[in-house]
SERO-797567 format. One record per residue (C-alpha): residue in three letters; x, y, z. Coordinates in steps of 0.001 Angstrom, whole numbers, always signed. Example, Ala and Ser with C-alpha at 12.3 -4.5 7.8 and 13.67 -1.06 7.14 Angstrom:
2
+------+---------+---------+---------+
! rest !       x !       y !       z !
+------+---------+---------+---------+
!  ala !  +12300 !   -4500 !   +7800 !
!  ser !  +13670 !   -1060 !   +7140 !
+------+---------+---------+---------+
//
This chain:
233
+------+---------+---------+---------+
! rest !       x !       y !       z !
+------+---------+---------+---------+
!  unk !      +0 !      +0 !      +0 !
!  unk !   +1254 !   +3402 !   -1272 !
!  unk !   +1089 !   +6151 !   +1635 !
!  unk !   +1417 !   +9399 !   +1166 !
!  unk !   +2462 !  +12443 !   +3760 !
!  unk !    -472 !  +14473 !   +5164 !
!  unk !   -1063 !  +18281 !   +3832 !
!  unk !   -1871 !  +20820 !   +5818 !
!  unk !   -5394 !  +21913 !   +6031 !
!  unk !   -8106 !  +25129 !   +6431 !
!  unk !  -11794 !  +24729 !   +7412 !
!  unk !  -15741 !  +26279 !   +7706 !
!  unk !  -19250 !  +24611 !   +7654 !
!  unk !  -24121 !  +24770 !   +8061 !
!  unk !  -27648 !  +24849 !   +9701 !
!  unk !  -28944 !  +22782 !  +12563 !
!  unk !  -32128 !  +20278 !  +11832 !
!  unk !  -35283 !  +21882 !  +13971 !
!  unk !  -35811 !  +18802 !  +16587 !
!  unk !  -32686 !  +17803 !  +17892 !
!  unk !  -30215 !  +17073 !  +20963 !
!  unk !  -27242 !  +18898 !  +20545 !
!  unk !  -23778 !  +18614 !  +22340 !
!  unk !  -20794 !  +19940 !  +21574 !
!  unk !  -17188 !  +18589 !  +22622 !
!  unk !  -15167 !  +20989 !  +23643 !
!  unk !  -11330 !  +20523 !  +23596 !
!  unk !   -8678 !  +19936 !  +24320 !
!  unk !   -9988 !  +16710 !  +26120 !
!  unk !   -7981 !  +15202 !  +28821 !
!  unk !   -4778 !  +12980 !  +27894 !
!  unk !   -6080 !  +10045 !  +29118 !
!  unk !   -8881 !  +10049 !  +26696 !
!  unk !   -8475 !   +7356 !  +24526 !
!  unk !   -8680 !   +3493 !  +24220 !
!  unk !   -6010 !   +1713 !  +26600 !
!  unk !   -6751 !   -2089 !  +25238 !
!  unk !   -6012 !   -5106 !  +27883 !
!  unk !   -4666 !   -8599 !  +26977 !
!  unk !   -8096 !   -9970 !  +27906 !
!  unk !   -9359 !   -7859 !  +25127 !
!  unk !   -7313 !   -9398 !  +22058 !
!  unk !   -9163 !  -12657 !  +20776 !
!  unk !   -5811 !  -14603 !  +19017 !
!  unk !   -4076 !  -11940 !  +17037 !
!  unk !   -7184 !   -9780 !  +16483 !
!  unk !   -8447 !   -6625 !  +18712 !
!  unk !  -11720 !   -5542 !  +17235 !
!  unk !  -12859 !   -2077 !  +18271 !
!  unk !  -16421 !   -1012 !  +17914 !
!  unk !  -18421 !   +2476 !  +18706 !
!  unk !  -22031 !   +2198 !  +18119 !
!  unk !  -24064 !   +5592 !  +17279 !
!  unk !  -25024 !   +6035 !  +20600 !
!  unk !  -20973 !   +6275 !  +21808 !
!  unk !  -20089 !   +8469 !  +19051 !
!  unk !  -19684 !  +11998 !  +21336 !
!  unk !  -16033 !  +10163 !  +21905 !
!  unk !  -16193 !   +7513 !  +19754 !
!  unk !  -16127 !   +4401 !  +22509 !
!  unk !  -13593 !   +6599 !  +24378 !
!  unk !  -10868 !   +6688 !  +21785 !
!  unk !  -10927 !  +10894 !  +21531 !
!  unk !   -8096 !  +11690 !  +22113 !
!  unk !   -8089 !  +15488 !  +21028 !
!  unk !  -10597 !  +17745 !  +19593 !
!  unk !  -10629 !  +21302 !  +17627 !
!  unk !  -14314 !  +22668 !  +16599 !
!  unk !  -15730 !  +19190 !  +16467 !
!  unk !  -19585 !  +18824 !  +17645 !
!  unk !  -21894 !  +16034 !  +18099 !
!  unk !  -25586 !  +15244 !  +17064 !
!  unk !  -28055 !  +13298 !  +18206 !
!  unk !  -31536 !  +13538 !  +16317 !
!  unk !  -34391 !  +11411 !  +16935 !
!  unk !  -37513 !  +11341 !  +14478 !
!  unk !  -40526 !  +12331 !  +15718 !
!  unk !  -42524 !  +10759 !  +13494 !
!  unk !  -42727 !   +8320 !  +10258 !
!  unk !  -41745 !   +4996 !   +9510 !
!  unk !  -38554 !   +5788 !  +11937 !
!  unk !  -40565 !   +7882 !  +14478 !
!  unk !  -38250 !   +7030 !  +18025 !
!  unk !  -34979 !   +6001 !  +16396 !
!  unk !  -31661 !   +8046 !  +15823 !
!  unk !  -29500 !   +9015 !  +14316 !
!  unk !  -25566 !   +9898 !  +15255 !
!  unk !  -22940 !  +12267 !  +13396 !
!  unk !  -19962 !  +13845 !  +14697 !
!  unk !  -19803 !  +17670 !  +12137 !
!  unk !  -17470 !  +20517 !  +11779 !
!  unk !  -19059 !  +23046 !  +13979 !
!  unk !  -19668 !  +26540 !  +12552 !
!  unk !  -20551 !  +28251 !  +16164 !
!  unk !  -16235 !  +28172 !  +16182 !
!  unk !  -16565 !  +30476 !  +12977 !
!  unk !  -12832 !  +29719 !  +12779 !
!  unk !  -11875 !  +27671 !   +9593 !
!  unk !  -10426 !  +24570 !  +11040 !
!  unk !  -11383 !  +21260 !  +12781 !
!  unk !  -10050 !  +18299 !  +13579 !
!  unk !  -10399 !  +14868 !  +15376 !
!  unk !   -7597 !  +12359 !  +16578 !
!  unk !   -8391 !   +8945 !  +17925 !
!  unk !   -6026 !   +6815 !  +20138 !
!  unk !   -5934 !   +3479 !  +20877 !
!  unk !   -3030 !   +2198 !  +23394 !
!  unk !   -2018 !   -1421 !  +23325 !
!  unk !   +1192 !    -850 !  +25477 !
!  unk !     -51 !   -2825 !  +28816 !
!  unk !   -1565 !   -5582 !  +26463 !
!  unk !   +1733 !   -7550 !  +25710 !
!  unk !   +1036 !   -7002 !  +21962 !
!  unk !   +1522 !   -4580 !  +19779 !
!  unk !    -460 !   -3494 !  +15974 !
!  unk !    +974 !   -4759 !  +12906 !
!  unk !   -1499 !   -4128 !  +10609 !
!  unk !   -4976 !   -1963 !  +10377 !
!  unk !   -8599 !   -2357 !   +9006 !
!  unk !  -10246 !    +764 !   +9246 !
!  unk !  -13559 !   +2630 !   +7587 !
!  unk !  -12815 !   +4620 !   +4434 !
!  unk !  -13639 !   +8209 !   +4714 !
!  unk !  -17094 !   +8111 !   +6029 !
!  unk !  -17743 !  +11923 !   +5184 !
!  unk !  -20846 !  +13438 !   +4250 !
!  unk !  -21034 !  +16736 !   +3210 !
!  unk !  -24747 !  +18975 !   +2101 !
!  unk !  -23915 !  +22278 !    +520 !
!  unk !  -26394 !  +25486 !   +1436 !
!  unk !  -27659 !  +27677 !   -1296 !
!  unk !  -26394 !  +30593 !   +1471 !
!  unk !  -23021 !  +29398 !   +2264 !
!  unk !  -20203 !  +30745 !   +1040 !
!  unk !  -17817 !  +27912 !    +700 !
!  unk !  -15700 !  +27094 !   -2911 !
!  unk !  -13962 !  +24272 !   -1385 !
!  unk !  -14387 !  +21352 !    +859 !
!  unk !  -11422 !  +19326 !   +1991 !
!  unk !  -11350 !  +16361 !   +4474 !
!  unk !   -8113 !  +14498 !   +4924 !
!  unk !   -8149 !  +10996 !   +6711 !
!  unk !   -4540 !  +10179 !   +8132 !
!  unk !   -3013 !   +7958 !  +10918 !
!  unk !     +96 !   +8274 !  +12854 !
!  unk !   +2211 !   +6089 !  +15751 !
!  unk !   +3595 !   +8833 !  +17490 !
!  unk !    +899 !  +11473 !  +17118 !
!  unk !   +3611 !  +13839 !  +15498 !
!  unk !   +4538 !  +12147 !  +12149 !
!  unk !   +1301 !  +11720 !   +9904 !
!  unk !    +865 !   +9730 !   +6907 !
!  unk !   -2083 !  +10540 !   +4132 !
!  unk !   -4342 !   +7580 !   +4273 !
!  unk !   -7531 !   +9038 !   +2221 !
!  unk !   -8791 !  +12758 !   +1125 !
!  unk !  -12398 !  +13553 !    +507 !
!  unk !  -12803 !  +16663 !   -2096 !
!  unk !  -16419 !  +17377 !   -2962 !
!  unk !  -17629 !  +19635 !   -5720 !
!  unk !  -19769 !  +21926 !   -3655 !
!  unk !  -20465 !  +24206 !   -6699 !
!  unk !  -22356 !  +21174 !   -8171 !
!  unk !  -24447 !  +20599 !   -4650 !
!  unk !  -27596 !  +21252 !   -3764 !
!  unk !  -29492 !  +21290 !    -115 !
!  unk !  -31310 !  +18118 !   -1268 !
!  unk !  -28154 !  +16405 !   -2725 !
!  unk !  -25475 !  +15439 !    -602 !
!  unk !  -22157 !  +14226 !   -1454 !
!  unk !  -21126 !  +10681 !    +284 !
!  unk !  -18184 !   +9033 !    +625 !
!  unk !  -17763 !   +5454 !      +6 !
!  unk !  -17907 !   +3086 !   +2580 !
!  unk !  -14410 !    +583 !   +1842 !
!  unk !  -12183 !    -461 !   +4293 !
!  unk !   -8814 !    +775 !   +4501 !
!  unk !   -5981 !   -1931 !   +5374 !
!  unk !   -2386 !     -12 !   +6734 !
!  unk !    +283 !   -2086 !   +7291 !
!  unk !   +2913 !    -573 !   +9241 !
!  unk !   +6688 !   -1048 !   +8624 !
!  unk !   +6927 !   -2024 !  +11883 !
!  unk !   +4989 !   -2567 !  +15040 !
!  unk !   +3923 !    -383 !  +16981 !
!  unk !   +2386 !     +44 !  +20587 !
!  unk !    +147 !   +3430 !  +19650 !
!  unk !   -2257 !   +3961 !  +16957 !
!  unk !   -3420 !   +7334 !  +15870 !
!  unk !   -6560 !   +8032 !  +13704 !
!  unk !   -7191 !  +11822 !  +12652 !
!  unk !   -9887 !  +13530 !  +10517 !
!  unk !   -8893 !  +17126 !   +9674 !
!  unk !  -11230 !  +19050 !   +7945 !
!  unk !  -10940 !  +22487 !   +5906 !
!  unk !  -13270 !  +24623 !   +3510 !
!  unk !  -12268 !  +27305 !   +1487 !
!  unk !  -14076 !  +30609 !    +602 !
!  unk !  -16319 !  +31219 !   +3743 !
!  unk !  -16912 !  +29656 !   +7270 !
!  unk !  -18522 !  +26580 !   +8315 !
!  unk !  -21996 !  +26435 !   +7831 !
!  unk !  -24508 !  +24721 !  +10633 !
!  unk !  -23203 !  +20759 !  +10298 !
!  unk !  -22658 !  +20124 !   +6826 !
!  unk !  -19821 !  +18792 !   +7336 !
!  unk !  -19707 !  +15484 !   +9216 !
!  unk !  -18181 !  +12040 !  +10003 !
!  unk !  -19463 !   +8311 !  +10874 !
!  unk !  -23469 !   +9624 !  +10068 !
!  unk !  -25063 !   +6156 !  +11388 !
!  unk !  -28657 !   +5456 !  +12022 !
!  unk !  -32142 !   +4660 !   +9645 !
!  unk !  -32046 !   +7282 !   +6709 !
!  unk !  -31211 !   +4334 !   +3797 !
!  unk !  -29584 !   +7233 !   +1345 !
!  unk !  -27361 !   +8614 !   +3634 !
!  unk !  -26508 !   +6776 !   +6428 !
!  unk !  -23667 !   +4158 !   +7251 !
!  unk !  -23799 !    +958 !   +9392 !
!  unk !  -25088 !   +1657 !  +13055 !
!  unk !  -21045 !   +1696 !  +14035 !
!  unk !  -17492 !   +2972 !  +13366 !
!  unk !  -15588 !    -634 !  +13338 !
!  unk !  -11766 !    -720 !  +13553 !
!  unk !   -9678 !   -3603 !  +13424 !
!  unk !   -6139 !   -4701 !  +14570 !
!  unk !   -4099 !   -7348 !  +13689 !
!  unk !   -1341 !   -7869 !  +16652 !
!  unk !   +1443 !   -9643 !  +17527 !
!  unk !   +2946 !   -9953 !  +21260 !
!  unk !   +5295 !   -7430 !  +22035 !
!  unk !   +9048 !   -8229 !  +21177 !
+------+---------+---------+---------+
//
């Protein structure tokens, strides 16, 4: 697998739907925010990490650092779906800055192993453009890193949002993404950067893992990860 170094990015984003429970994560969160995995959690040479809609305001607990990232819960009041949910983690526009960005952590260093090699979600980005927004350019860039300072370029997800509409979204395709690292390593880092070009965020039309019941645009009910290991050396 061909990986490429990460650019640097910009960022702005949209409009809130009317009946909704809004929270928004605000950063930095605390260092020991993030997934420390235990030897009773690795079945053979496999550690399979799962966050289910419902644990997406830190993903399972593997946040690990935060800028201008919120979280959205919406429930349907009525219809076919009326009680059910759905889950999206966005590029928050009450930051008017033009930046945002999530990093993930997962810690195998007290499980006797260590990663070798990673299946993780393509970029599961969704993005609706706004007949008042501003924005030229839309830029998400998927990346992972074992150190947290060193970033490789695992995906990038460039919509055309001068070809959008409100009622037509741009997804991103739903593939898994296998790394495998030249050598192992005890820390895995996961970070979604996002950047827009030409005016702010707008509301939440920017956003990551949208799970729940809406067939055209949502993604399985969780964000699925999975290591391959190998006891520590």
């Amino acid at each position: 697998m061909k990986h490429r170094k990460a650019p640097h990015i910009f960022s702005r984003g949209w409009a809130l739907p009317a009946a909704c429970a809004l929270t928004f994560l605000t950063g930095p969160l605390t260092s020991d925010a993030q997934v420390a995995v235990k030897k009773e959690d690795i079945k053979g040479t496999t550690y399979a990490f799962q966050a289910p809609g419902a644990q997406l305001e830190n993903v399972g607990g593997a946040v690990d650092r935060n800028e201008n990232i919120g979280f959205q819960e919406w429930t349907f009041p009525d219809g076919e779906h009326k009680g059910s949910s759905i889950y999206y983690l966005y590029a928050d526009s009450r930051s008017k800055g033009d930046k945002a960005s999530l990093v993930l952590k997962w810690d195998f260093s007290k499980s006797g192993h260590q990663v070798t090699e990673v299946e993780i979600p393509q970029n599961r980005l969704y993005y609706q453009y706004e007949p008042s927004s501003t924005v030229e350019e839309a830029l998400a860039v998927i990346s992972y890193s074992v150190d947290g300072k060193e970033w490789t370029e695992l995906d990038q997800f460039n919509p055309d949002v001068t070809t959008l509409t409100a009622e037509v979204p741009v997804k991103a395709q739903n593939n898994p993404l296998y790394v495998a690292l030249d050598k192992p390593t005890s820390v895995f880092y996961y970070r979604v950067e996002f950047q827009v070009k030409g005016g702010p965020f707008f509301g939440q039309a920017f956003q990551w893992e949208r799970m729940g019941l809406e067939p055209a645009i949502m993604r399985p009910d969780h964000f699925a990860v999975n290591f391959t290991v190998a006891p520590a050396r």
